[in-house]
NUBADO-564340 format. One record per atom (N, C-alpha, C, O): residue in three letters; x, y, z; atom name. Coordinates in steps of 0.001 Angstrom, whole numbers, plus 500000, padded with zeros to 6 digits. Each point is the difference from the previous one (the first is absolute). Layout:
{ALA,{X,Y,Z},CA}
...
//
This chain:
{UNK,{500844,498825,500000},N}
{UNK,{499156,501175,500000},CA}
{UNK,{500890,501239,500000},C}
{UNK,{501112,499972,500527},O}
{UNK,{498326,501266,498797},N}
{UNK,{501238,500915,499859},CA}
{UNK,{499421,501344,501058},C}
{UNK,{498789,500065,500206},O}
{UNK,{501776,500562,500179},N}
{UNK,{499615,500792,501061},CA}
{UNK,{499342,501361,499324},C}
{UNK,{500645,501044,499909},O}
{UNK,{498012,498816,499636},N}
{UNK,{499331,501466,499966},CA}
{UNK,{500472,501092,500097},C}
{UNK,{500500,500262,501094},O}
{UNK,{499534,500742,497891},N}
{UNK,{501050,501686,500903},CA}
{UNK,{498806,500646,500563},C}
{UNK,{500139,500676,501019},O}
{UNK,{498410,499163,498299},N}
{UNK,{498804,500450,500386},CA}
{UNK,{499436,499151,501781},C}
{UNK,{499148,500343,500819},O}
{UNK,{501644,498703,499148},N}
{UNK,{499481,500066,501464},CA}
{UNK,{501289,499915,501335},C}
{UNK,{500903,499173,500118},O}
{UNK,{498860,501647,500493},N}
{UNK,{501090,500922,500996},CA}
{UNK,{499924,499194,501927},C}
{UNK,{500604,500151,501062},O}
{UNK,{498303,499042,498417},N}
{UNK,{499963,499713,501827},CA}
{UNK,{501284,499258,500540},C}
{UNK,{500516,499970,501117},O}
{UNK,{499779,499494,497783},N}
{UNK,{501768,498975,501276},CA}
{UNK,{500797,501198,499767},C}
{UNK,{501072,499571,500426},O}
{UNK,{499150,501497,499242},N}
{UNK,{500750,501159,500026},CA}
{UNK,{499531,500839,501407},C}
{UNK,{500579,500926,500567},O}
{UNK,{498739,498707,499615},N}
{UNK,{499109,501161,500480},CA}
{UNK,{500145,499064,501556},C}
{UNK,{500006,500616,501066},O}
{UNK,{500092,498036,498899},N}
{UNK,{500243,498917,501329},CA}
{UNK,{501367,500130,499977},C}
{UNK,{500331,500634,501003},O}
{UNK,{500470,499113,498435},N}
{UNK,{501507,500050,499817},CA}
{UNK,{500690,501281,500523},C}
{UNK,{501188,499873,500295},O}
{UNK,{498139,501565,499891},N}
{UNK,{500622,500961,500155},CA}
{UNK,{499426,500356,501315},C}
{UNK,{500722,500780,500621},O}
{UNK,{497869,498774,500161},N}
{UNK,{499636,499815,501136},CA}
{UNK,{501075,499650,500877},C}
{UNK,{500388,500651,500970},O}
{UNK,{500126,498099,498537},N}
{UNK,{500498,499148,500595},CA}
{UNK,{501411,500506,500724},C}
{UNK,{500502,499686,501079},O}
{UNK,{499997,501385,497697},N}
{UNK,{501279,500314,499919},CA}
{UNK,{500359,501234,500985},C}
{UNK,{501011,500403,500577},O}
{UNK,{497314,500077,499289},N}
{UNK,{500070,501489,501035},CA}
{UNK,{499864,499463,501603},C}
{UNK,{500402,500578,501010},O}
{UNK,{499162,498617,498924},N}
{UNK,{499196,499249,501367},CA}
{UNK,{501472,500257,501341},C}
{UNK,{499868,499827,501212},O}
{UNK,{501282,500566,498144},N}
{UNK,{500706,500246,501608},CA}
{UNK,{500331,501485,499794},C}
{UNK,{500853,500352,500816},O}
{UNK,{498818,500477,498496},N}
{UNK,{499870,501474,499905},CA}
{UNK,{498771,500356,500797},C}
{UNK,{500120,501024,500674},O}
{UNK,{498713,498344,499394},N}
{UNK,{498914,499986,500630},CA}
{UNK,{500268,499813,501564},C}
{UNK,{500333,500783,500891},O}
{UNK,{499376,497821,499068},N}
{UNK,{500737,499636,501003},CA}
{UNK,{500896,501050,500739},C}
{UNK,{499574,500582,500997},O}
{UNK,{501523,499622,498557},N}
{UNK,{500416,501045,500523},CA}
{UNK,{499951,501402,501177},C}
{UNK,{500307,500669,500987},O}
{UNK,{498949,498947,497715},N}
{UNK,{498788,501958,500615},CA}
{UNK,{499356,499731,500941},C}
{UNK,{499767,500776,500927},O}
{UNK,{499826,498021,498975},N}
{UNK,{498757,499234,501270},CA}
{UNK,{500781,500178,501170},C}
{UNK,{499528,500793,500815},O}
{UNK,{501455,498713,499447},N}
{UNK,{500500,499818,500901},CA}
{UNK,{500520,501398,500774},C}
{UNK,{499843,500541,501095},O}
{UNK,{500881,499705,497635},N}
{UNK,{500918,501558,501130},CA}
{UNK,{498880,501152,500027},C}
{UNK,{500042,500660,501038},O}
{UNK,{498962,499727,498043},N}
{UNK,{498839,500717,500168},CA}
{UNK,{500419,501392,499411},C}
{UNK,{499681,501125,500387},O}
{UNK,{501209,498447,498457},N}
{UNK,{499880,501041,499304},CA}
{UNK,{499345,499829,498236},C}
{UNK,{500122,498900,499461},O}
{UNK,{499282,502141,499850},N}
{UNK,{499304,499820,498941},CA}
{UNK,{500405,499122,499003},C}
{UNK,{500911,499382,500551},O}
{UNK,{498987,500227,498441},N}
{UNK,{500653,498669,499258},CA}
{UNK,{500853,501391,498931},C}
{UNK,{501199,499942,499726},O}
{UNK,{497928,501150,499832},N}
{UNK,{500654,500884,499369},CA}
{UNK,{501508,500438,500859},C}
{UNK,{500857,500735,499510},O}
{UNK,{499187,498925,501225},N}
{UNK,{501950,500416,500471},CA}
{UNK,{500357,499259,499541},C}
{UNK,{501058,500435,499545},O}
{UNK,{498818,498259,500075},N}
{UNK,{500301,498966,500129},CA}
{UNK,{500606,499866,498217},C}
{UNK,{500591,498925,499909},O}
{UNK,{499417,501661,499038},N}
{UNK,{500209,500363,498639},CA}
{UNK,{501302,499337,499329},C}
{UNK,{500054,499528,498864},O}
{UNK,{501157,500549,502243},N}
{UNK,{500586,499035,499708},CA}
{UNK,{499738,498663,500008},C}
{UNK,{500579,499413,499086},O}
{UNK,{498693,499834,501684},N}
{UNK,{499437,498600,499790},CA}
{UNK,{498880,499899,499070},C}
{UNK,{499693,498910,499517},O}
{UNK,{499742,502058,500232},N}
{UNK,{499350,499762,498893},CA}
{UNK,{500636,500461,498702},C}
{UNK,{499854,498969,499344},O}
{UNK,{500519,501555,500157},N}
{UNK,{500807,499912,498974},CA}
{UNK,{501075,498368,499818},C}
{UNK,{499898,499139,499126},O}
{UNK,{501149,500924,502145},N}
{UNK,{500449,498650,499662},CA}
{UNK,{499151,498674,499956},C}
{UNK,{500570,498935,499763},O}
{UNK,{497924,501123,500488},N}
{UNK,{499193,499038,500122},CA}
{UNK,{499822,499630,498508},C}
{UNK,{500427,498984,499451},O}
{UNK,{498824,502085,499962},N}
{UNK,{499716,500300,498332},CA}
{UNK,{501069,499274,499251},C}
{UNK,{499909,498900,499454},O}
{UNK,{501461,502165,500635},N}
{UNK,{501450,499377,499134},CA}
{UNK,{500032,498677,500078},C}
{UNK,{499719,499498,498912},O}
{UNK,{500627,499305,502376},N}
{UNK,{500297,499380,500136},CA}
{UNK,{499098,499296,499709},C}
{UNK,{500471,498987,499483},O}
{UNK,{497631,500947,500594},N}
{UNK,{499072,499251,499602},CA}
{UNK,{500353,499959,498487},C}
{UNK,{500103,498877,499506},O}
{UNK,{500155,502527,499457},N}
{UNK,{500058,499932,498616},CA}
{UNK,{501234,498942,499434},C}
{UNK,{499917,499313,498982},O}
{UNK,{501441,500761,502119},N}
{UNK,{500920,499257,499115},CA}
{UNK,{499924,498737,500576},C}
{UNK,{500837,499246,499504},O}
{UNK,{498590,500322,501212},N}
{UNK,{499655,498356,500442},CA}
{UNK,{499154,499453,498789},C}
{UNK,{500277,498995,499345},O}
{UNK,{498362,502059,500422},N}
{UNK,{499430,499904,499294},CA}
{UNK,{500221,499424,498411},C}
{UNK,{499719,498898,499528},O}
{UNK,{500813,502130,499931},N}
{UNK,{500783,499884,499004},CA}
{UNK,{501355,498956,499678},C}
{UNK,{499875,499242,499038},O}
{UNK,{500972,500730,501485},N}
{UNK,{501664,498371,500363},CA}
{UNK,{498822,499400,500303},C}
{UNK,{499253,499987,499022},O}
{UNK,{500200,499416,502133},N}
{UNK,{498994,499025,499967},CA}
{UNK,{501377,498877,500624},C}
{UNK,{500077,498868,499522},O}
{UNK,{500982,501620,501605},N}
{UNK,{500687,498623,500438},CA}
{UNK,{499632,498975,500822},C}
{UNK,{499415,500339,501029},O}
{UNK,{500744,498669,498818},N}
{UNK,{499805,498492,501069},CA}
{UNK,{498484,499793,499393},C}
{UNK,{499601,499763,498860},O}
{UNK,{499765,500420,502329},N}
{UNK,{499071,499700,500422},CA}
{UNK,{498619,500380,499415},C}
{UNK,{499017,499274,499851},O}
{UNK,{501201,502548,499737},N}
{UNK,{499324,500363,499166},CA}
{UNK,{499639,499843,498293},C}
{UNK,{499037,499880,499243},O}
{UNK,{502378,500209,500747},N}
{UNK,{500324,499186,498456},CA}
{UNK,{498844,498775,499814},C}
{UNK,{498980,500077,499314},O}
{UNK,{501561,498554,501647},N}
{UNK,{499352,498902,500014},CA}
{UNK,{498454,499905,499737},C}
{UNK,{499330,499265,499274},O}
{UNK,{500322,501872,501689},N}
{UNK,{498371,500476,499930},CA}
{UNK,{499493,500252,498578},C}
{UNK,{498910,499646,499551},O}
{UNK,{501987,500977,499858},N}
{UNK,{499908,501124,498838},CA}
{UNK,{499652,498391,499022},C}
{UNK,{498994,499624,499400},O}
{UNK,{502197,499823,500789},N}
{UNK,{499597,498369,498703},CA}
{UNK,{499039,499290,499995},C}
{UNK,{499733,499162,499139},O}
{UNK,{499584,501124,501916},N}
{UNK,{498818,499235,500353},CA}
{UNK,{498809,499630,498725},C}
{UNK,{499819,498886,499508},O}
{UNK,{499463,502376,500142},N}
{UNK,{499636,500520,498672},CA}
{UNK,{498855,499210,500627},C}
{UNK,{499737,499106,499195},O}
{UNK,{499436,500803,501896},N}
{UNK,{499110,500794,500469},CA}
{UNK,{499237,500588,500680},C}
{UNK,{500616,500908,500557},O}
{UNK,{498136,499085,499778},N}
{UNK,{499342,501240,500899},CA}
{UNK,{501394,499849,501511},C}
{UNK,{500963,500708,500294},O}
{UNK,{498423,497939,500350},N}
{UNK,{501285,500238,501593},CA}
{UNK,{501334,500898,499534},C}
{UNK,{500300,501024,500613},O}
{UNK,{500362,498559,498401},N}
{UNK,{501220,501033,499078},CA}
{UNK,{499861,501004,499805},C}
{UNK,{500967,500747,499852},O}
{UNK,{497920,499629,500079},N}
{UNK,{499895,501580,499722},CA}
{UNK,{499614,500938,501311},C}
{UNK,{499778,501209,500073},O}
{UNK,{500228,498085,500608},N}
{UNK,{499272,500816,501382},CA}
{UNK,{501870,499639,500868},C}
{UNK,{500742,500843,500504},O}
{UNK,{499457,497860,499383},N}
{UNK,{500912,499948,501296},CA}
{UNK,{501462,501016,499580},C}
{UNK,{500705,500656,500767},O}
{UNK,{499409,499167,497713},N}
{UNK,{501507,500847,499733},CA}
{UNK,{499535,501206,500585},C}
{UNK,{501056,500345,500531},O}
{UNK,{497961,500739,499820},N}
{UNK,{500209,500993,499976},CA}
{UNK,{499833,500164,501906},C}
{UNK,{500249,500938,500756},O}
{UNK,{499137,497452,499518},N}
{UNK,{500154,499739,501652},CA}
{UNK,{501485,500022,500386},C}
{UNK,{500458,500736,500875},O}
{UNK,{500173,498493,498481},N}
{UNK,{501306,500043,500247},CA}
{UNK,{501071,501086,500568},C}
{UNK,{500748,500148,500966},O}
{UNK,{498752,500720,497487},N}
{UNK,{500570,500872,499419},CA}
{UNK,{500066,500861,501494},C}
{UNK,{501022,500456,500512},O}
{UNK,{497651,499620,499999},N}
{UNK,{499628,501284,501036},CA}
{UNK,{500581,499678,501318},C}
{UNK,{500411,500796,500845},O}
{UNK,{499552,497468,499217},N}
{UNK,{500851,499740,501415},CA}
{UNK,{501109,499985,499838},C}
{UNK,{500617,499965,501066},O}
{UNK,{500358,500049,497535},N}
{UNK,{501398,500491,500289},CA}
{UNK,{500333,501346,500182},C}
{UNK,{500861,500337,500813},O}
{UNK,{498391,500629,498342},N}
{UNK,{499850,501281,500736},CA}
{UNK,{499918,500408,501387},C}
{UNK,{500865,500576,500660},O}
{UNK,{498162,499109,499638},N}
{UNK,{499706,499856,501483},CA}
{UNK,{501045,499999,500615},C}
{UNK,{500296,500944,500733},O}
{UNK,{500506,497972,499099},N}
{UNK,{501149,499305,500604},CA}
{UNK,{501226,501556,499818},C}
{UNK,{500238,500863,500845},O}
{UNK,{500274,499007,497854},N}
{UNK,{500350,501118,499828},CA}
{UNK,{499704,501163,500869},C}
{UNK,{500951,500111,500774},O}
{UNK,{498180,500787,499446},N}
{UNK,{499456,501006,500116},CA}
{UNK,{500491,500157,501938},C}
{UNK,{500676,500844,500588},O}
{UNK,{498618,497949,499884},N}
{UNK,{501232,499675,501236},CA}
{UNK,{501361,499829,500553},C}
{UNK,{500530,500211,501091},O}
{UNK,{499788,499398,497929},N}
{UNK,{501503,500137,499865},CA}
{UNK,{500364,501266,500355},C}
{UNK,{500323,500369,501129},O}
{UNK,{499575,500703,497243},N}
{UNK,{500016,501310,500322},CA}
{UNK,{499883,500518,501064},C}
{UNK,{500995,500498,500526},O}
{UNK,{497796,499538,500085},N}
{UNK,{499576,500770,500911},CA}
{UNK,{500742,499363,501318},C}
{UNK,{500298,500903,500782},O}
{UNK,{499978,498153,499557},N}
{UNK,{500959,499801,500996},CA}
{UNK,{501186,500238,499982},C}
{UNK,{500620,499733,501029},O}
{UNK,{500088,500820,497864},N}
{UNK,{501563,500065,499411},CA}
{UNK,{499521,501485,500454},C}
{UNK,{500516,500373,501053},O}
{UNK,{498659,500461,498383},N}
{UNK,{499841,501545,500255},CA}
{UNK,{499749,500243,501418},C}
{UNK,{500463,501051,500442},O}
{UNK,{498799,498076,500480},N}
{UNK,{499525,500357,501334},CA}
{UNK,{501324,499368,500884},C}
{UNK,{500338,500575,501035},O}
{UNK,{500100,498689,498681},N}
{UNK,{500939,498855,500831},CA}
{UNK,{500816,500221,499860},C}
{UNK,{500760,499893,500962},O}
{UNK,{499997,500787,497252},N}
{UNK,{501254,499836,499879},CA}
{UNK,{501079,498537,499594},C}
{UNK,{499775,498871,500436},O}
{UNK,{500927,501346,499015},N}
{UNK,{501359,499139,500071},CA}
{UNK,{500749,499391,500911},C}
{UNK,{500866,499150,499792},O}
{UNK,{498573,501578,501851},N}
{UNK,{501243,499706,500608},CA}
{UNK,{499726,499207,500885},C}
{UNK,{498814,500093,500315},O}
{UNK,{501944,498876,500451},N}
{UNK,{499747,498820,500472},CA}
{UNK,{499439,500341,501602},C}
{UNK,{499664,499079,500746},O}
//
């Protein structure tokens, strides 16, 4: 099955997914998610180029060719972001140093 450009919902789950510790975030320390611009921006980038390379796991999804394939690559896609997006934000809040 080939993935629709006219239909947007695993994009639209995939980038949920990816914002979900920018949110999070905000939840917690209780400030607006708009401060928060750097995690959302690196949420976006990093959802688009997972998206797009498509490595491991997402890739795999991507061969599927169908419907579960078309929904999980862009599941993937959003929990390596995710993943990502934490990283960051603990390297910026935490730092480098041991």
């Amino acid at each position: 099955m080939h993935d629709p450009a006219w239909i947007v919902i695993d994009e639209v789950v995939g980038q949920w997914i990816a914002l979900l510790p920018v949110a999070v975030g905000a939840m917690v320390s209780g400030t607006s998610p708009t401060r928060l611009w750097p995690g959302i921006l690196a949420a976006f980038l990093l959802f688009r180029l997972f998206d797009i390379w498509k490595p491991w796991l997402v890739g795999r999804a991507d061969r599927r060719k169908d419907a579960l394939g078309v929904m999980l690559d862009d599941l993937w896609a959003g929990v390596f972001s995710a993943c990502g997006v934490t990283a960051l934000a603990a390297l910026a809040h935490f730092g480098l140093d041991p």
